[in-house]
N, C-alpha and C positions, 0 to 999 in steps of 0.2 A: 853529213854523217849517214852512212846506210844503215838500215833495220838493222841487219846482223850484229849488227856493233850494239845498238838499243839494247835489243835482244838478250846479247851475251854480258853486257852491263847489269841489265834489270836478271838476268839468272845470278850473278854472281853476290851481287846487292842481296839478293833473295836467301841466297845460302848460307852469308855471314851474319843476315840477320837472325837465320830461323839458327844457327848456331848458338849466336849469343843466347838467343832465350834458354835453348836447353842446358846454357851454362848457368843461367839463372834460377832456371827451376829447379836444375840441381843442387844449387848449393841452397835454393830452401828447402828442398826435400832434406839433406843433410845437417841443417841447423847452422850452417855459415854464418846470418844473417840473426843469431836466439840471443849472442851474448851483452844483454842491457848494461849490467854491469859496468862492462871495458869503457864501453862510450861514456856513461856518467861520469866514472873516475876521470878519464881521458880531461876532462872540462875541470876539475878539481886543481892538476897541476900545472904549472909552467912550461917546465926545462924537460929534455928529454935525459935530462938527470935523474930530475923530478921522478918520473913513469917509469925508469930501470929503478930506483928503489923502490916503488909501489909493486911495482912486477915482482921482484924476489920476494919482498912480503906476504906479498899473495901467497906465492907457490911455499913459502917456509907455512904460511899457515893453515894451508892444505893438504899438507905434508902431518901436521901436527894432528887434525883432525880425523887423520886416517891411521894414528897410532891407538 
C-alpha cells in the first residue's frame, strides 16, 4: 500500500471522527442527552404497548398543567 493511500485514509478517518464529536457536543450543548426522566420510565414498562400509553399520558398531563 503506498503513503498516499495511508495518508488519505488517516485524513478521512480524521474528518468523520472530528465530525462525530461536534455532533456530539451539539446535542449536549442542546440538551439531547438532559431527559432522566424517559430512561427511568423506559425500565418501568414491558411492551412497546406499554411506552405508547405512558407516552400519551405524559403529554395529556402536560397539556393539563399548562391549563
Amino acid at each position: 500500500m503506498s503513503s498516499w493511500v495511508v495518508m488519505l485514509m488517516l485524513g478521512v478517518s480524521l474528518s468523520i471522527g472530528f465530525i462525530g464529536l461536534i455532533a456530539f457536543l451539539w446535542g449536549l450543548k442542546n440538551g439531547q442527552f438532559d431527559d432522566k426522566e424517559k430512561m427511568m420510565r423506559g425500565v418501568l414498562f414491558d411492551s412497546i404497548g406499554d411506552l405508547n400509553v405512558a407516552s400519551k399520558q405524559n403529554i395529556k398531563d402536560k397539556r393539563n398543567e399548562n391549563l
